[in-house]
C-alpha positions in Angstrom: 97.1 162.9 111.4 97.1 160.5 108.3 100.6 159.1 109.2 99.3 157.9 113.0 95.7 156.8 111.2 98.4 154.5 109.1 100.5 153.5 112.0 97.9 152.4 114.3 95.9 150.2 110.9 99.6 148.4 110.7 99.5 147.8 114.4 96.1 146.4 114.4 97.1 144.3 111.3 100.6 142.8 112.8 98.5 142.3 116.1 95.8 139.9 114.4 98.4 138.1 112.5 100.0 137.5 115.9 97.0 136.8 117.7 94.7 134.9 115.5 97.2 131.7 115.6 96.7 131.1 119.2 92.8 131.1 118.6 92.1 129.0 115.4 94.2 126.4 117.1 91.6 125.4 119.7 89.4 125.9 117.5 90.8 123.6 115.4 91.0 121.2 118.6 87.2 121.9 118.8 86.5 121.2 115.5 88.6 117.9 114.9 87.3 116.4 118.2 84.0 117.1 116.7 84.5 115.3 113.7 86.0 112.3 115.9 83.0 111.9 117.1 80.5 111.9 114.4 82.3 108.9 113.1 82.3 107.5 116.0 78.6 107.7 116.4 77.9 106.2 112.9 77.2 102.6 113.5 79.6 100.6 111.6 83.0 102.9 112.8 84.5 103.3 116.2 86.8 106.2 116.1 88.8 107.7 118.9 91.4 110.8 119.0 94.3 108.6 120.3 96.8 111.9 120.8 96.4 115.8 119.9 99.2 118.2 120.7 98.4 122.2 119.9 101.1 124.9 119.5 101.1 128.0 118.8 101.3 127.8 114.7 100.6 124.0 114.3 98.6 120.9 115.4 99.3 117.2 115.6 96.8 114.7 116.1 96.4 110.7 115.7 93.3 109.3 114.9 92.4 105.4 115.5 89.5 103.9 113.3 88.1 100.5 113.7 85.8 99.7 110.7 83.3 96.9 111.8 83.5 94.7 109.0 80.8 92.1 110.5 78.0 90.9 108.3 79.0 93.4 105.4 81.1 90.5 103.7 80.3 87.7 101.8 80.3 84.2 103.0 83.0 83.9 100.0 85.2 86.6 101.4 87.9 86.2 104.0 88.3 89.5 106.1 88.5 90.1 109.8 85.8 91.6 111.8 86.9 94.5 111.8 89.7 96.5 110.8 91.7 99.2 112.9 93.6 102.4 110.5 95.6 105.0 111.7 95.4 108.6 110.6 98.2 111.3 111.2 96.6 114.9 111.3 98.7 118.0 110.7 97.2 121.0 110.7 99.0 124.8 110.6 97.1 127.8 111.8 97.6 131.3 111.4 96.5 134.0 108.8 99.4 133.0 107.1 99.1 129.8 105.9 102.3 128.1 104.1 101.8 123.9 104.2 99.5 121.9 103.0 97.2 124.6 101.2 99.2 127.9 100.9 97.4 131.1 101.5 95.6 133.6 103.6 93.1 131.6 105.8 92.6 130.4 109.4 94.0 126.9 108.8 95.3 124.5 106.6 95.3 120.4 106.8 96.4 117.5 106.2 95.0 113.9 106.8 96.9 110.8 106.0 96.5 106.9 106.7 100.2 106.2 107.9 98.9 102.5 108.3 99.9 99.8 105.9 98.6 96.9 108.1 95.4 96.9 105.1 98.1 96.1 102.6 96.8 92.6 104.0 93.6 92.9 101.9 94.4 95.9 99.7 96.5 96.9 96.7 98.0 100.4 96.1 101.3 101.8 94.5 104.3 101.5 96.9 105.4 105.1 99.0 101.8 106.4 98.4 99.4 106.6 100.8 96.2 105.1 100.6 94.0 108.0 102.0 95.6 111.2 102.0 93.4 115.1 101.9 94.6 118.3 102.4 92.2 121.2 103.2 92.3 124.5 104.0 90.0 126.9 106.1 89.7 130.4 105.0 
């Protein structure tokens, strides 16, 4: 009796490790198109989810942020009115996480600005990326 009892907790085990993929990826989805739009709702940011592809373990996405610079400058200052960034999301779902933020957990993250159009107005060390976070979901 002990050895089925055994058999059928593996089976149930291998069966969420399958499974669970397949879910946390639209919820993911979900998730990221919810964030999306809170910035986008903040007055000073127009954000849009330009591209989101979901497989089975993973999830690609391209975010477009226009910052509206407007009246937040000084007269002295020489920016545009506004300023458009691209972000590259990657995210990998599963129970068994190994990118980004190794582990056990729904999903891990990452979140970069693959645009260097701000090197215009900014300064940062070459082959690093201005914004970059990785996260994880357990």
């Amino acid at each position: 009796m002990s050895k089925k009892v055994f058999l059928g907790g593996a089976a149930a085990v291998v069966a969420a490790f399958a499974v669970s993929p397949y879910f946390t990826g639209s919820v993911v989805e979900s998730q990221v198109k919810a964030q999306v739009a809170a910035l986008d709702s903040q007055p000073a940011y127009d954000a849009k989810l330009v591209d989101f592809q979901s497989g089975y373990l993973s999830s690609e996405g391209t975010i477009l942020v226009t910052v509206k610079l407007g009246n937040m400058t000084d007269d002295g200052m020489e920016l545009p009115e506004e300023i458009n960034a691209e972000f590259q999301l990657s995210a990998q779902h599963g129970l068994l996480l190994t990118k980004y933020d190794a582990g056990i957990g729904l999903a891990s993250w990452k979140l970069e600005l693959v645009d260097d159009k701000l090197r215009e107005y900014l300064e940062w060390g070459d082959g690093d990326a201005l914004y970059h976070m990785t996260g994880s979901l357990g």
